[in-house]
C-alpha positions as CSV (number, residue, x, y, z in Angstrom):
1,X,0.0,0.0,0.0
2,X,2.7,2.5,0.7
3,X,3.9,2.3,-2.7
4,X,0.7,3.1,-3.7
5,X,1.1,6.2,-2.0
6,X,4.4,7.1,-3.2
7,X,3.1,6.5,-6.7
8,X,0.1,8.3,-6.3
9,X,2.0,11.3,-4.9
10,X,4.4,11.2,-7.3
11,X,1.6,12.1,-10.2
12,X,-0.1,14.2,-8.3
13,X,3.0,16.2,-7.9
14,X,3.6,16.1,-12.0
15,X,-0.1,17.1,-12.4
16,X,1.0,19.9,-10.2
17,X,3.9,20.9,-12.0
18,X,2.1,21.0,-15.7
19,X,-0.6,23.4,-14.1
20,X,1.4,25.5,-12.7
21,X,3.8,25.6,-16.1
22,X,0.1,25.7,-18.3
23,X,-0.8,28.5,-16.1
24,X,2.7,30.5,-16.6
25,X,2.3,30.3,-19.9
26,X,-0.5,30.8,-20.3
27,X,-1.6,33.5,-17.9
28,X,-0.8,36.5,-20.9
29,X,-3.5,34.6,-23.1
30,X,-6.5,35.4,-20.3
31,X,-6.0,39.0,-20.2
32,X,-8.0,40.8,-22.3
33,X,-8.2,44.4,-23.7
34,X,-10.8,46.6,-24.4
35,X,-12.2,46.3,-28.0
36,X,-13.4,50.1,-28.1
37,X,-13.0,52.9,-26.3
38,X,-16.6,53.4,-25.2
39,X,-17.6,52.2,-21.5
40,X,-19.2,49.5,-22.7
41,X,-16.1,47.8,-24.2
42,X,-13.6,49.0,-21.1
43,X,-16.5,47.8,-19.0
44,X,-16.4,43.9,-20.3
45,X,-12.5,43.9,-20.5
46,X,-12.1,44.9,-17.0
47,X,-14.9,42.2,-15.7
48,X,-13.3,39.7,-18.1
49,X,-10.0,40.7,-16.7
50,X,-11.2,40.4,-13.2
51,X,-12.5,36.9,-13.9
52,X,-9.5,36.1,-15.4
53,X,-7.3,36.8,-12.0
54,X,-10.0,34.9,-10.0
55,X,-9.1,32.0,-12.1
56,X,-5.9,32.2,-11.8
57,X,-6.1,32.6,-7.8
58,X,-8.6,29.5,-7.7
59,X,-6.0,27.6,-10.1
60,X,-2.9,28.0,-7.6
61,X,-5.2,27.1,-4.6
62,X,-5.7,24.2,-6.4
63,X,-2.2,23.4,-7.2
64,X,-1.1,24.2,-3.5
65,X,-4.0,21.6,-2.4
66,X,-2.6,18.6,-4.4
67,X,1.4,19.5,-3.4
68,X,-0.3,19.3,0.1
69,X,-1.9,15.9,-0.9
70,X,1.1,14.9,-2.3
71,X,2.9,16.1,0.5
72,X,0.7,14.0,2.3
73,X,0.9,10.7,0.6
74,X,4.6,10.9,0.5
75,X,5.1,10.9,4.1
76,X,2.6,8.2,4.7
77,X,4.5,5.8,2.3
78,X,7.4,6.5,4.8
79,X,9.0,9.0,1.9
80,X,9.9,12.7,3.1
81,X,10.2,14.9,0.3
82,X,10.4,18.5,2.1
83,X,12.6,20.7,0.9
């Protein structure tokens, strides 16, 4: 069973790591500008752009969550991976 674990962990910290790497390179392709100059245009890009950093926020709580898990699993297969 603890190698279970250690395996587990393991992809859950490679999961991790191509989120966070997606998400670097990603990140310029969620901003958005404003198509006009009128309100209603800066108006949308700014909410877009809002939603956009709320993603990205949501995103890295999600990648600290399985590092934790992972974190987690690693020490219960008897591996300590801390840094």
């Amino acid at each position: 069973m603890t190698a279970d674990f250690a395996v587990a962990a393991g992809q859950l910290d490679a999961m991790a790591d191509r989120i966070a790497c997606l998400m670097q390179r990603e990140c310029a392709n969620l901003s958005v500008s404003a198509a006009g100059k009128d309100e209603v245009s800066r108006r949308v890009a700014g909410a877009l752009n809002r939603m956009a950093e709320e993603f990205d926020r949501s995103v890295a709580r999600g990648v600290d969550e399985a590092r934790l898990l992972a974190a987690t699993l690693h020490s219960s297969s008897g591996e300590d991976r801390r840094s």
